[in-house]
LOLUMBA-399804 format. One line per field, with one value per atom (N, C-alpha, C): x, y, z; residue number from 1. Coordinates in nm, 2 decimals, padded with zeros to 4 digits. Example, Ala and Ser with C-alpha at 12.3 -4.5 7.8 and 13.67 -1.06 7.14 Angstrom:
# LOLUMBA-399804
px (01.32;01.23;01.32;01.28;01.37;01.29)
py (-00.57;-00.45;-00.33;-00.22;-00.11;00.00)
pz (00.78;00.78;00.78;00.71;00.71;00.79)
resi (1;1;1;2;2;2)
***
This chain:
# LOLUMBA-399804
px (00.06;00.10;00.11;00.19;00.28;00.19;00.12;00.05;00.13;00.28;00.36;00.40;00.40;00.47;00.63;00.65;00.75;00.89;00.99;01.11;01.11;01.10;01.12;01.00;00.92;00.77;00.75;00.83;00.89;01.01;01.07;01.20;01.12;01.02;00.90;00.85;00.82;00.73;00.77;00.88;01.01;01.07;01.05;01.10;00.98;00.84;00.77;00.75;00.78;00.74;00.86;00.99;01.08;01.07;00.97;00.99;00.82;00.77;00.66;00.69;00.80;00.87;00.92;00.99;01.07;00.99;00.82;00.74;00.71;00.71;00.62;00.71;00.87;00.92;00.92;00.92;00.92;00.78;00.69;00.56;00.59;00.62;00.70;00.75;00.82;00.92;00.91;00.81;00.74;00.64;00.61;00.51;00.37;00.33;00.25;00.13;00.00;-00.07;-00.04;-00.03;-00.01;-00.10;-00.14;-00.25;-00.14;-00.08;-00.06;-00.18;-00.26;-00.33;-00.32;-00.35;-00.30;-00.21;-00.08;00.07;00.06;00.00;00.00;-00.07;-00.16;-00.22;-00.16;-00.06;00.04;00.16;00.18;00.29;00.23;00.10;00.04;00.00;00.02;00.02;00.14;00.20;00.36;00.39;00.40;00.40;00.36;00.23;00.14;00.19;00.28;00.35;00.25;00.18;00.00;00.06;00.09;00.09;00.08;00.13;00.06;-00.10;-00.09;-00.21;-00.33;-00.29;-00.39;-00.39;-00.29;-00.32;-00.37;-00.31;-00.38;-00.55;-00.59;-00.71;-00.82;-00.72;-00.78;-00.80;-00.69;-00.67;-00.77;-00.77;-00.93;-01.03;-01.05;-01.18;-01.24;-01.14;-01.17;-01.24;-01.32;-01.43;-01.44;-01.36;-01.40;-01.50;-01.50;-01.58;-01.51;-01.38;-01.38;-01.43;-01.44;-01.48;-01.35;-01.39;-01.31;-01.19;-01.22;-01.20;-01.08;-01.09;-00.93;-00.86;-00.94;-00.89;-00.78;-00.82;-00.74;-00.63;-00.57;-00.43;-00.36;-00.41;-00.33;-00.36;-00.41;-00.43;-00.30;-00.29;-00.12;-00.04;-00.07;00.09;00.15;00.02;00.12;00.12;00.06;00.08;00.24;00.25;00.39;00.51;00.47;00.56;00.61;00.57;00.59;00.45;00.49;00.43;00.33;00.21;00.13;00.15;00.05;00.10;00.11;-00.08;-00.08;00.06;00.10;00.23;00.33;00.35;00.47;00.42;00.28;00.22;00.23;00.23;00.23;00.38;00.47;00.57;00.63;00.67;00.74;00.85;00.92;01.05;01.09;01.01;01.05;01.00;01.08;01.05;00.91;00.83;00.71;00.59;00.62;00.50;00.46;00.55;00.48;00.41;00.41;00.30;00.16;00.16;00.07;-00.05;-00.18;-00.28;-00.32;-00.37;-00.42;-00.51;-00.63;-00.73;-00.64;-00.57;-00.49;-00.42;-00.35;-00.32;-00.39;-00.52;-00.62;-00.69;-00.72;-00.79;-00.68;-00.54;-00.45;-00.48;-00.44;-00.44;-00.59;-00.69;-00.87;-00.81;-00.75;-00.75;-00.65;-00.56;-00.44;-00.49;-00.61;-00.68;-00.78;-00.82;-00.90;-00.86;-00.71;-00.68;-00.61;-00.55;-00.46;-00.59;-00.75;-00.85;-00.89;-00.82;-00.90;-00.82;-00.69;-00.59;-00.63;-00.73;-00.77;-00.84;-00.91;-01.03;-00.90;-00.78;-00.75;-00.72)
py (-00.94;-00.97;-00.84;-00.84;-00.72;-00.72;-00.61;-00.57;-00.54;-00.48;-00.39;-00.53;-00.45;-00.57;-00.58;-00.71;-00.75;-00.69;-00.72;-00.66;-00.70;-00.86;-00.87;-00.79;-00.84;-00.70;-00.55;-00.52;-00.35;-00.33;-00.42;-00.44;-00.43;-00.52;-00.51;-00.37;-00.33;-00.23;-00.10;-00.11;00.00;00.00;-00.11;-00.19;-00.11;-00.17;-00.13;00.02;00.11;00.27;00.34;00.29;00.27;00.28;00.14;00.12;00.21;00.26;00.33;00.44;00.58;00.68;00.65;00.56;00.58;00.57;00.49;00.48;00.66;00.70;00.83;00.96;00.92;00.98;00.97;00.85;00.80;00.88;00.86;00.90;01.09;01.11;01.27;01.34;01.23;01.27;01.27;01.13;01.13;01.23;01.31;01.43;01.42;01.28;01.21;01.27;01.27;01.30;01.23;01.26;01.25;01.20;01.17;01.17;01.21;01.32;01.35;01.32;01.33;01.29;01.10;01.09;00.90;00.85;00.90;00.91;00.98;01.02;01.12;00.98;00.91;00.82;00.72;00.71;00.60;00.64;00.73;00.75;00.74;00.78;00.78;00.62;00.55;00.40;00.35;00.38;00.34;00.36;00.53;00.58;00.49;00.46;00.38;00.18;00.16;00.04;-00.06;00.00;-00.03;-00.08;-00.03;-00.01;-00.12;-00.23;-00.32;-00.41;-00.35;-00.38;-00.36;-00.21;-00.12;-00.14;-00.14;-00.21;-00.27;-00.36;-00.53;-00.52;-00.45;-00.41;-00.35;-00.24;-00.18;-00.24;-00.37;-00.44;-00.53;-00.58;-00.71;-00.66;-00.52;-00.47;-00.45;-00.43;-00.41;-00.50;-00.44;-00.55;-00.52;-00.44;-00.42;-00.30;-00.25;-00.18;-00.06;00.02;00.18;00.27;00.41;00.49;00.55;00.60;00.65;00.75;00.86;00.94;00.89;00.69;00.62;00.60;00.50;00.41;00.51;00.58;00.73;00.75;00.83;00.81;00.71;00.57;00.44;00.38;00.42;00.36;00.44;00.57;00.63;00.59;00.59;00.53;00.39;00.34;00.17;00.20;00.27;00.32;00.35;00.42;00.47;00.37;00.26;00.17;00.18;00.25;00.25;00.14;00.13;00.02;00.13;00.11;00.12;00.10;00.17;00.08;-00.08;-00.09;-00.28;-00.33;-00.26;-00.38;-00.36;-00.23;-00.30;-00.34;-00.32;-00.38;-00.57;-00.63;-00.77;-00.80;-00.70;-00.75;-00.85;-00.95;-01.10;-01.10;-01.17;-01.17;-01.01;-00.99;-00.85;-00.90;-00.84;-00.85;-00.88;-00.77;-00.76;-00.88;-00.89;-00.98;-01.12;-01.19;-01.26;-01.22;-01.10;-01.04;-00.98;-01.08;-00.99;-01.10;-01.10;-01.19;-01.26;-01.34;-01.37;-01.33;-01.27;-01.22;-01.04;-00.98;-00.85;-00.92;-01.00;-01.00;-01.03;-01.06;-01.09;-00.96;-00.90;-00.72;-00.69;-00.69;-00.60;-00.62;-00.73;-00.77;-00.76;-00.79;-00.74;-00.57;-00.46;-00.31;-00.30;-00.36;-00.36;-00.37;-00.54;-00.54;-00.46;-00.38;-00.28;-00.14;-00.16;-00.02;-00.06;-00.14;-00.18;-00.20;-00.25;-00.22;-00.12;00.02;00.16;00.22;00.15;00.22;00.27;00.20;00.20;00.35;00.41;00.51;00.67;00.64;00.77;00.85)
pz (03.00;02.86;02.79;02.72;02.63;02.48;02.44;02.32;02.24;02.30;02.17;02.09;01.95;01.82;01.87;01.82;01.88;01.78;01.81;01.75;01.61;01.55;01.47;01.35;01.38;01.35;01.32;01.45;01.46;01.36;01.31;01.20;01.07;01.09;00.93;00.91;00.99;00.98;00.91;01.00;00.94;00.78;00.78;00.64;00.53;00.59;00.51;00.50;00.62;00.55;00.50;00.49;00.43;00.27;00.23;00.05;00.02;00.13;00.11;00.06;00.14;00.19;00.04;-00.03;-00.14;-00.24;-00.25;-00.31;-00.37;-00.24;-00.24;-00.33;-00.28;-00.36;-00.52;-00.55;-00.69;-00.75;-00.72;-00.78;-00.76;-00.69;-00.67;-00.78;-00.81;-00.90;-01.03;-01.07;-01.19;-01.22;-01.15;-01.15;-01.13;-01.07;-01.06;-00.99;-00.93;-00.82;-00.72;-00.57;-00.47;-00.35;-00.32;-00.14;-00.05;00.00;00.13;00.24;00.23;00.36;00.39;00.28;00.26;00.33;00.27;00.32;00.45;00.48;00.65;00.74;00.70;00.78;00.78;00.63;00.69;00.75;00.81;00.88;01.10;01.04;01.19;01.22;01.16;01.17;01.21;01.14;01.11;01.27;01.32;01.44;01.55;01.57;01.64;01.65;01.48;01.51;01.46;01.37;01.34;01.15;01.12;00.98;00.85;00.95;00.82;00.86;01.01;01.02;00.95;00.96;00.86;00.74;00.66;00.54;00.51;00.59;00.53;00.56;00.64;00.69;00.56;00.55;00.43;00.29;00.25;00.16;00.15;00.28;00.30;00.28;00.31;00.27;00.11;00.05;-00.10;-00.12;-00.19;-00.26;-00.44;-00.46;-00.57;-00.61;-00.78;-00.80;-00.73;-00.70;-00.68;-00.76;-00.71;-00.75;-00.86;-00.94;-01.09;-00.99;-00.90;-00.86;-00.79;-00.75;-00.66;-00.80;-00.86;-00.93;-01.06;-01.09;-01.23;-01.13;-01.03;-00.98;-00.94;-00.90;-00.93;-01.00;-01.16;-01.30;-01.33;-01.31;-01.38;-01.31;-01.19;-01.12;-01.21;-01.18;-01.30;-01.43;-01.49;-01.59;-01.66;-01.59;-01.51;-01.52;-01.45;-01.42;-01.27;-01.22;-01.05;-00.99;-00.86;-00.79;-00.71;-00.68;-00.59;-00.46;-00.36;-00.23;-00.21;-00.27;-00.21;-00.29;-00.44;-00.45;-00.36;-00.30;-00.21;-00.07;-00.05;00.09;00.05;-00.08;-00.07;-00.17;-00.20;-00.26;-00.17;-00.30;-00.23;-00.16;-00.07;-00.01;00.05;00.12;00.17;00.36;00.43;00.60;00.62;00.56;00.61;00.55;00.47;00.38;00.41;00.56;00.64;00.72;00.76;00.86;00.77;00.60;00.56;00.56;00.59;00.56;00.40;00.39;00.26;00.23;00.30;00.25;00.20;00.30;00.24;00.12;00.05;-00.03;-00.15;-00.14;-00.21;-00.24;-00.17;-00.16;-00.24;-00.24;-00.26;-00.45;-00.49;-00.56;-00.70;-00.60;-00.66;-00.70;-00.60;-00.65;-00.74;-00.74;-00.86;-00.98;-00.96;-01.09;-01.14;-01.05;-01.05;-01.15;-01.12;-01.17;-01.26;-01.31;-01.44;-01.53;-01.53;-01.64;-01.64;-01.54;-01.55;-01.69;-01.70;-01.73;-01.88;-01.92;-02.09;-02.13;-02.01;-01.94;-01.91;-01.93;-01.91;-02.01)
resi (1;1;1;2;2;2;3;3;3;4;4;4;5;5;5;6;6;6;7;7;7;8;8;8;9;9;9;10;10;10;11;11;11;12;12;12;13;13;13;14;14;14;15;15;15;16;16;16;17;17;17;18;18;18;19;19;19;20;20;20;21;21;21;22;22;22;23;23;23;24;24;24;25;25;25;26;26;26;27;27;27;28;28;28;29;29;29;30;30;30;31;31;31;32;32;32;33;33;33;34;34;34;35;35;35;36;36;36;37;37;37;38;38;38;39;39;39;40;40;40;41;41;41;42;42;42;43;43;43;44;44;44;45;45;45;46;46;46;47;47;47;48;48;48;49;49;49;50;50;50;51;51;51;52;52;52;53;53;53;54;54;54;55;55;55;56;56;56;57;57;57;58;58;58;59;59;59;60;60;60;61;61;61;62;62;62;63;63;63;64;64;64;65;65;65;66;66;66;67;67;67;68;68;68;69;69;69;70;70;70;71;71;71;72;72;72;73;73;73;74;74;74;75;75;75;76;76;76;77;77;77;78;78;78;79;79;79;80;80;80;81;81;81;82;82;82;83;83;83;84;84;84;85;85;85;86;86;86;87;87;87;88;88;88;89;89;89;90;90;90;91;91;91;92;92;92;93;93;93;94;94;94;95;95;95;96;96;96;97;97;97;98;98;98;99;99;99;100;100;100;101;101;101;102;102;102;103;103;103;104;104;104;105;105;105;106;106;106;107;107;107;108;108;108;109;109;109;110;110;110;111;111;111;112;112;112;113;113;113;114;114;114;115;115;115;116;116;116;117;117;117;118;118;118;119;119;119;120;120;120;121;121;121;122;122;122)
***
């Protein structure tokens, strides 16, 4: 039995580091702070064919309560009016967002809220 993700999956995936890759520029561009190493681990996922796994991984895990030091550069990003990762890790009608769990959409969503109440704090 075959572990690799399957084509239509491998079509998601791509999709997703795709509006990630354009994410990254956007926030670039706005003059924003960056995580290169962030963005480096999501390309090494991406690579690996892993990527929304990991996400959604990382997304389930949130529990809430980050540290000021996450929450202050994705409080400006939406600030901003640009999207965060988790929003385009659970943006609606997109390839990938059937491959995404409900508990990752739920994490995603807990850190979004997380950092839209930091926003008052900058």
């Amino acid at each position: 039995m075959s572990t690799a993700p399957s084509a239509g999956r491998r079509a998601a995936e791509n999709a997703l580091w795709h509006a990630l890759e354009e994410r990254r520029d956007a926030v670039r561009t706005a003059g924003l702070g960056f995580s290169e190493r962030q963005h480096h681990q999501f390309r090494e996922a991406h690579a690996a064919g892993n990527l929304i796994g990991e996400l959604g991984t990382a997304s389930e895990s949130y529990t809430g309560g980050a540290d000021p030091y996450y929450l202050r550069p994705m409080a400006q990003v939406i600030k901003s009016g640009l999207p965060t990762w988790e929003d385009v890790l659970i943006r609606r009608g997109e390839s990938w967002t059937r491959y995404v769990t409900p508990g990752a959409r739920r994490g995603a969503r807990r850190a979004i809220a997380d950092a839209t109440s930091y926003i008052p704090f900058l």
